[in-house]
N, C-alpha and C positions, 0 to 999 in steps of 0.2 A: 411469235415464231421467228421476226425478223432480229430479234434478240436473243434468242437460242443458236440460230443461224450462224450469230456473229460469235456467242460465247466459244462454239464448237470449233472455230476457227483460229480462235485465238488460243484456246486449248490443245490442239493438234499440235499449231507448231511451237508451244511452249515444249511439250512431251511428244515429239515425234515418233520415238518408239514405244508409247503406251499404247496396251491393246484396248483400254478405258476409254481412249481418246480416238472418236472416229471423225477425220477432216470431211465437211462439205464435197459434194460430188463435183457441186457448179455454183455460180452464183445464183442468189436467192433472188426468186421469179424469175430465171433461165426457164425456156421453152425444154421441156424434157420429155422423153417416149420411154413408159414402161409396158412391161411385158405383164399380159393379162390371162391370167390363167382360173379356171376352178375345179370342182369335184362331181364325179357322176356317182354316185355309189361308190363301192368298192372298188372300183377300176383305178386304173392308173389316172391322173391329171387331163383332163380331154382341153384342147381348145376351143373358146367358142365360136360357136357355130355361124354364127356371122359376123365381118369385118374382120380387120387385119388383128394378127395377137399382138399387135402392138399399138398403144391405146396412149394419147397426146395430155400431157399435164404441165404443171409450173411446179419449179422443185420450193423446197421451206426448210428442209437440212436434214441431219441426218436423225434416224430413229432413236430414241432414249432407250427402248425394252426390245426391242429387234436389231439382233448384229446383223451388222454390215445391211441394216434397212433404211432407206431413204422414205420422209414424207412428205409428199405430194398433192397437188391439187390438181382433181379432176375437169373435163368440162364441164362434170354436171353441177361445180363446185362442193362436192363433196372430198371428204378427204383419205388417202389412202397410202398404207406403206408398203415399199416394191424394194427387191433386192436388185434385180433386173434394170439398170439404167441405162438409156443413151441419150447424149446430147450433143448440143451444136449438129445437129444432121441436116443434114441438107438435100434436096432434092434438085436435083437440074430442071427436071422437067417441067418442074413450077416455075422454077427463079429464072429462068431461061428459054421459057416460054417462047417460043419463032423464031426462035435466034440461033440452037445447038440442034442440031440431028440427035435423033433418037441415038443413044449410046446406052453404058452400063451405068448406073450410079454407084456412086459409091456414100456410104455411110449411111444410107436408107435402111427400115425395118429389112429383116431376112426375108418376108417375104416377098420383097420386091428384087432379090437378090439371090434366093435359089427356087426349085421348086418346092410348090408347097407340100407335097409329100415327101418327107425323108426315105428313104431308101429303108426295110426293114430288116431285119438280123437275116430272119431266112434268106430274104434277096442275097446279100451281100455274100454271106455261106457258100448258097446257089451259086453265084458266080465263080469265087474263090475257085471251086472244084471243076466248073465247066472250064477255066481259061487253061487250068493243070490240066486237066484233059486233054485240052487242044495241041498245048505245048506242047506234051509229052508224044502225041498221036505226029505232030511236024515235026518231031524233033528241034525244038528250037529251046537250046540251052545259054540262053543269051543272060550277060547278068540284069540287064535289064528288065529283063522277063523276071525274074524271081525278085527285085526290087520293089515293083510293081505288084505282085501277089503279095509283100510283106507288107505293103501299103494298104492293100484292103485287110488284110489280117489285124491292122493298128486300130484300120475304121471299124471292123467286124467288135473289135473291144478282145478280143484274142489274145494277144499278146498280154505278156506279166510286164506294166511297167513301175519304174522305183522312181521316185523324187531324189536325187541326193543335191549337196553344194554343186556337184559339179553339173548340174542338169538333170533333165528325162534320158530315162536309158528302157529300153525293152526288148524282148528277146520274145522265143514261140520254139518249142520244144517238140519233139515225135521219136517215136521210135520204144526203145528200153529206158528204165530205171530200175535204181537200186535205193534200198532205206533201210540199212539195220540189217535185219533177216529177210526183210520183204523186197521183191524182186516182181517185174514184169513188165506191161507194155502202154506206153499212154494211153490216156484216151484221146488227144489230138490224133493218134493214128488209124483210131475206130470212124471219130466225127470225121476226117478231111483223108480217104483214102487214096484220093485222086491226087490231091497236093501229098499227100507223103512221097507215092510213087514218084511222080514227078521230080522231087528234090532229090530222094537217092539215085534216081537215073541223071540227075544234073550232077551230082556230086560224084558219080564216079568217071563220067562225062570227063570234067576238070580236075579231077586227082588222079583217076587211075584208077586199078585193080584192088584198092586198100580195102582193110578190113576196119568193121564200125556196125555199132548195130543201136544205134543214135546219134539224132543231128538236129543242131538249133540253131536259127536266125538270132542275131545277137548286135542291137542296135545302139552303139553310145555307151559301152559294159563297160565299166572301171571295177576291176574285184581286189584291186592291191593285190602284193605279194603274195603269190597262194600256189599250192602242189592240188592234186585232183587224186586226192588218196582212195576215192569211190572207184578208181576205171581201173580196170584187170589192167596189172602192172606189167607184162608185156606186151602192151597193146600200143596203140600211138596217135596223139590228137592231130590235129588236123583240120588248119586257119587258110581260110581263103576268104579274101576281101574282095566284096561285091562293088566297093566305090572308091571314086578316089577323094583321098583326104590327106592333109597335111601332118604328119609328124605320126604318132602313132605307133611306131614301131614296138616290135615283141621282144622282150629282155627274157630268154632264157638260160639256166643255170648249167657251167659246164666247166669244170674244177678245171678239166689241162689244159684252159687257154693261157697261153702267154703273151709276153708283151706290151704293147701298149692299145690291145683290141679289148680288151674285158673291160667290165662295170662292175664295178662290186656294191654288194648291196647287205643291208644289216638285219639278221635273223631276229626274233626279239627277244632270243633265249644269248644275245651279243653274239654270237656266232658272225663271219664276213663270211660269203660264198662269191663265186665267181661266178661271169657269164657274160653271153655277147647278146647286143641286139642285132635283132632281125629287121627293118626293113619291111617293113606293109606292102607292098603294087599292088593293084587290081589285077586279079584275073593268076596272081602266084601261088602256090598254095604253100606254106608253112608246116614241116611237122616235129614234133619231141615227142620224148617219153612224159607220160601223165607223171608220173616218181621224180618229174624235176620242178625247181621253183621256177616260176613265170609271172611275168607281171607287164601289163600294158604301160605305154610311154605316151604323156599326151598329148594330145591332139589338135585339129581345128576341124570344123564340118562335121558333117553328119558321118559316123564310122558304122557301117553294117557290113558283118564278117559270117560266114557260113563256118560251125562248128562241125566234127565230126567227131566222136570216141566212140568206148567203147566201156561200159559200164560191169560190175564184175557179173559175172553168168550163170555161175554155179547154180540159183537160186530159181533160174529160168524155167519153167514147165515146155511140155513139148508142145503144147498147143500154143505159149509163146514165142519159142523158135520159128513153127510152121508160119507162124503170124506175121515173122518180122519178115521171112524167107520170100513170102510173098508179096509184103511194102517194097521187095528190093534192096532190104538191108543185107549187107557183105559180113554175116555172124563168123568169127572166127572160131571152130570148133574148139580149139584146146581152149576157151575161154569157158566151156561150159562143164569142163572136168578140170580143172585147174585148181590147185590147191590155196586157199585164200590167204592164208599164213604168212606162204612164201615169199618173199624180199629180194626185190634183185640185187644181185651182188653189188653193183654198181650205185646204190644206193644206201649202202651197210654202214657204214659211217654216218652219212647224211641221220638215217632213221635214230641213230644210238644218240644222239644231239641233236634229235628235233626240237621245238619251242615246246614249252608249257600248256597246257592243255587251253586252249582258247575255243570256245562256240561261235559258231556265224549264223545270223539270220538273215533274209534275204528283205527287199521292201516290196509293202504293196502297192498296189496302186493305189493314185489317190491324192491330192494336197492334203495336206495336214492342222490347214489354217481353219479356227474357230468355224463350224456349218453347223445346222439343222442337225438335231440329234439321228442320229444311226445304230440302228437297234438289229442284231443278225437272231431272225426269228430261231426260235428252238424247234427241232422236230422229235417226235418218236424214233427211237432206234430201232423199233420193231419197223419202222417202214423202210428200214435202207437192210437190216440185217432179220435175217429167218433165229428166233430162238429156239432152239434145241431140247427145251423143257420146256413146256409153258407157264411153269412156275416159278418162273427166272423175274418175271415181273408182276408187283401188285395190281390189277390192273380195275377200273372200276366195279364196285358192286359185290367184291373180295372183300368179304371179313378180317381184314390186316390180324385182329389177335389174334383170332381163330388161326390164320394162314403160319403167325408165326409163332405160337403154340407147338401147331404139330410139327413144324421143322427145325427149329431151335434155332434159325439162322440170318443172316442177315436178307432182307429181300430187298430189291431197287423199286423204285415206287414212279410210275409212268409220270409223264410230265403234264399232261392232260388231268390225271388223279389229285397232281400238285394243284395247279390252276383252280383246278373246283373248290380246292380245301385253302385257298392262297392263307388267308390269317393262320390256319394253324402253323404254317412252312416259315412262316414272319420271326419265331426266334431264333432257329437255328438258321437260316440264311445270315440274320444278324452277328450270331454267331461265331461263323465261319467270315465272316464281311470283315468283322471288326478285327480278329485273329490273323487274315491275312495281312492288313493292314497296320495297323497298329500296334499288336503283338510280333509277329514274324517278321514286318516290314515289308512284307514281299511286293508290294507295290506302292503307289504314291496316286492319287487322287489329281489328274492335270487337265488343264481345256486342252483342244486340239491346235490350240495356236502357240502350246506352251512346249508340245514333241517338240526332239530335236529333228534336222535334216535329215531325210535316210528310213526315218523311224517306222517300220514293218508295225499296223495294224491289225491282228489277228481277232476272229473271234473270241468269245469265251460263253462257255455253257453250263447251266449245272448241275450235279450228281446228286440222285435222290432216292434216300436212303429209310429204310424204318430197322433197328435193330432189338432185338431182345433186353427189356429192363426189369427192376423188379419195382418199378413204378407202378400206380395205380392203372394206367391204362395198358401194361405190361408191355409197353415197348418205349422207344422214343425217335424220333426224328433227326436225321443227320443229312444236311446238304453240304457238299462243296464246289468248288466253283473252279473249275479246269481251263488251259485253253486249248483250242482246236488246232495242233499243231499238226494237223495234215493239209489247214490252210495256207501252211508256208511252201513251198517247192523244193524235192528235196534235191535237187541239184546244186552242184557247187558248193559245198558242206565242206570248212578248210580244217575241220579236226573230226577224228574217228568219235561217232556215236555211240560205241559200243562200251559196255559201263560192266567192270567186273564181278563177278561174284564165287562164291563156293559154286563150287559144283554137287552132283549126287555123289560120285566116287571117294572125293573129298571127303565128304559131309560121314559117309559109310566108316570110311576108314580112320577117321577121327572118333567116331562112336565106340569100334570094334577096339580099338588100343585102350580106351578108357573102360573099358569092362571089364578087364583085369587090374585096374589102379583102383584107388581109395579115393576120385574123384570125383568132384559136383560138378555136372555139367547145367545148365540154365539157357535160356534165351532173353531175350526182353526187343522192344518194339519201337524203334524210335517214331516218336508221331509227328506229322508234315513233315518225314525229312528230307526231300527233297529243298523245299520254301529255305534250309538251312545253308544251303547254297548260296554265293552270290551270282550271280547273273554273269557273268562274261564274255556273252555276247555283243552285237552288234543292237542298238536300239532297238526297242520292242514293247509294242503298247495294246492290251485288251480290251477290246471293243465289251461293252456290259450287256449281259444278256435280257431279253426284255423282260425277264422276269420279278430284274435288278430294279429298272425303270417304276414297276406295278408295287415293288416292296418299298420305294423310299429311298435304295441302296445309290442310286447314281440319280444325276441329271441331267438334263438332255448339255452337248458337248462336251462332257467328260471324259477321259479312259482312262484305264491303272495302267500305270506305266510300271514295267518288272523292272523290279530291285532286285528279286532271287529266282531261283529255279524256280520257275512255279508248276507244277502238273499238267500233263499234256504236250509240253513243248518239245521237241527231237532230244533237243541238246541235254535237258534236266539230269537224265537218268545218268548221263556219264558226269553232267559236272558234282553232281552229288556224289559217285561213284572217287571222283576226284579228292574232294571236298573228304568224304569219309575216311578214304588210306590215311590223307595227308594228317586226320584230327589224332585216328590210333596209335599213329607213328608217334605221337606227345605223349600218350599214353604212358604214367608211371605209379605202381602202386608200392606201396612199405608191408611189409610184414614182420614178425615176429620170430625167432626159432629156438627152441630149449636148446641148450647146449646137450 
């Protein structure tokens, strides 16, 4: 061991950026404390029941078959590998024995250092709403008071936060959204009714009588150059900074400065715009129109800013007005009849010479570095959605040829039905595995330590299909593998989702004109065409579903990293929608004509 010890050492710093190459934690028989944990059943990880969860060894170096695992020797001298390490710790109260007053230690196990019981989600929850309560009941609109709720919301695990280069950044959202055609009201405004109110009455507190019918806590946000084309275009955002911090200032876009006060800044369609920066204070509030470019300036310190807009409305139900009416949100009517088309004039240039269609995806949380395989279990759709037919799904105990006999049609075949039957679902997973991969490209096979910075983990799930063949067993099996692109957030989205098509009117009157010509009209089917897209978003990686795991398809630390649209994702349908104009526009065929 004490020559592995040394091999591993001298291998580190031959290849310091190899992820092959794991350095020694400490020196070899260094007094070490790792963390001791096992299983109760099916429950989560329990600690044991007697003695500290942290449990005294001599380190030997680092694991061969276990990342980032150190092996160790017990007191019972048996041997054991732990990710979990601390060393050099020290205790005062040993080494210092009659000499120090009882103080804190510092670098002792946690449990000498917090309570032994962690504080639980509900607690924390519980809290959150109680302290809003209180605020809101004293009136006490201090920024520190909502500093302080944004802080248990981090601890709560609430908050969306991102890794990028430039740091952690996190925000916590309430109130309205918008996605596409779909429109209504968070669920942080259902879960935290007490902090939502709370923050609209702090927000209008410190801005005023303005209108907004959403608002988010927004901690360390760098979004780059970006316009907010989701928020009803005569509406107006609205930045107030909760802290003070160094530099930071807000660059927005404003043609008739003169001068020598503007910044000009490069669109990527080469376009230059104008504009001035704003100046951050605590406690100012900032406003523009959502229809301009803006972009943060950076910083030093921790930056948490109080967002206000207002998202388009049209879409809104009345039970969602009534809803937000009541959080305290200041809905501005004409936002709820407003034509969504319309462009303010003041923008009409800007629009005509926007950039090239580009997608954004937001990040998860999460490091991205090599860990323990992470599998986003699969559920029945029938438990989250009511079907309308009950014959919408195969579902056990169903005679599949019988069922698709009498219907002639495609049926979706439960995931539970999958599971029971797993070997027969093994080709066509393979399939569709190999097809996205390999064929299509649509993604790349990476460890988590191979993402770039930034890079948005997403679920992915898959579609389970039996359709009508004239095979022996009269159908056949068709999976595909989507991702779960209502795990991203759809806020802050820096190009239109919206992906064109024929219309019905279209489609009529194209048909009716050809009924009196000598002409062939046909269709045909492009298959995966979205996957024919490239990807032009912001990094973005699919978590495999466990089903990937059970079939062979992945293993544990892996995820496909998108190359192209791949299904499911917000952005897909427009870049393919993109993607499609731009191929027909190439479009050239030869013909023939008798003279």
């Amino acid at each position: 061991m004490a020559i592995q010890h040394a091999s591993a050492d001298v291998w580190a710093k031959a290849f310091p950026d190899s992820p092959l190459c794991t350095p020694p934690a400490t020196s070899f028989g260094n007094e070490v404390w790792f963390r001791s944990k096992h299983y109760k059943g099916k429950q989560e990880k329990k600690h044991e029941a007697a003695g500290s969860r942290w449990k005294r060894g001599w380190y030997r170096g680092p694991a061969q078959d276990v990342s980032r695992g150190h092996v160790l020797v017990r007191d019972d001298g048996g041997l054991t590998i732990a990710k979990s390490v601390k060393f050099d710790v020290v205790n005062p109260e040993e080494e210092f024995r009659g000499i120090l007053s009882p103080a804190v230690a510092s670098g002792l196990p946690e449990e000498v250092l917090v309570p032994e019981d962690s504080p639980k989600v509900a607690d924390v929850k519980a809290e959150i709403e109680f302290r809003s309560r209180k605020l809101l009941e004293g009136r006490n609109y201090s920024m520190e008071a909502v500093v302080q709720i944004y802080q248990l919301m981090e601890l709560l695990g609430n908050t969306d936060t991102r890794i990028g280069k430039k740091g952690r950044a996190t925000s916590w959202y309430t109130g309205a959204f918008v996605h596409g055609g779909v429109a209504g009201t968070r669920a942080n405004m259902k879960e935290f009714p007490q902090t939502t109110k709370y923050l609209t009455s702090f927000a209008k507190y410190h801005c005023g009588d303005v209108k907004f019918s959403a608002l988010g806590l927004a901690q360390n946000a760098q979004l780059g150059l970006h316009r907010d084309s989701h928020n009803y275009h005569l509406s107006k955002n609205y930045v107030l900074p909760l802290k003070d911090f160094t530099g930071g200032s807000l660059w927005i876009q404003q043609d008739d400065v003169e001068g020598e006060e503007y910044v000009e800044k490069l669109l990527a369609n080469g376009k230059t715009i104008r504009g001035v920066s704003h100046e951050m204070v605590k406690g100012r509030v900032i406003s523009f129109s959502p229809r301009r470019w803006h972009e943060v300036q950076p910083w030093e310190g921790e930056r948490l800013v109080l967002l206000l807009y207002t998202p388009r409305a049209t879409k809104l139900t009345s039970d969602d007005v009534e809803a937000l009416n009541e959080a305290g949100f200041n809905l501005d009517p004409e936002a709820l009849s407003a034509d969504e088309e319309e462009i303010d004039v003041r923008d009409v240039d800007l629009e005509e010479s926007a950039p090239a269609l580009q997608a954004k995806t937001l990040k998860l949380e999460g490091n991205v570095s090599a860990r323990g395989v992470l599998a986003f279990e699969e559920i029945e759709d029938s438990d989250i959605f009511t079907a309308s037919d009950p014959g919408d799904y195969v579902h056990t105990g169903l005679d599949v040829k019988a069922a698709l006999k009498k219907a002639e049609v495609t049926h979706n075949v439960s995931l539970n039905e999958v599971k029971k039957n797993i070997d027969l679902w093994k080709a066509s997973a393979l399939k569709e595995f190999t097809n996205l991969r390999d064929v299509k490209k649509a993604f790349t096979v990476k460890k988590r330590g191979e993402l770039p910075p930034g890079c948005r983990l997403v679920p992915c799930k898959g579609v389970y299909t039996v359709k009508p063949d004239k095979n022996e067993e009269g159908y056949r099996r068709k999976t595909r593998f989507v991702a779960c692109g209502n795990h991203v957030p759809e806020n802050e989205n820096s190009c239109d989702l919206f992906a064109a098509g024929v219309d019905a009117t279209s489609l009529r009157t194209l048909l009716s004109a050809h009924g009196h010509k000598q002409w062939r009209i046909g269709t045909t089917d492009v298959r995966q065409a979205f996957v024919l897209a490239k990807w032009l978003g912001l990094p973005v990686a699919l978590e495999p579903p466990t089903i990937a795991y059970q079939l062979g398809l992945a293993s544990p630390g892996e995820v496909w990293f998108v190359e192209q649209a791949i299904y499911g994702l917000r952005e897909s349908p427009a870049l393919w929608s993109n993607f499609r104009d731009q191929q027909l526009a190439l479009a050239r065929w030869t013909v023939s004509i008798n003279p």
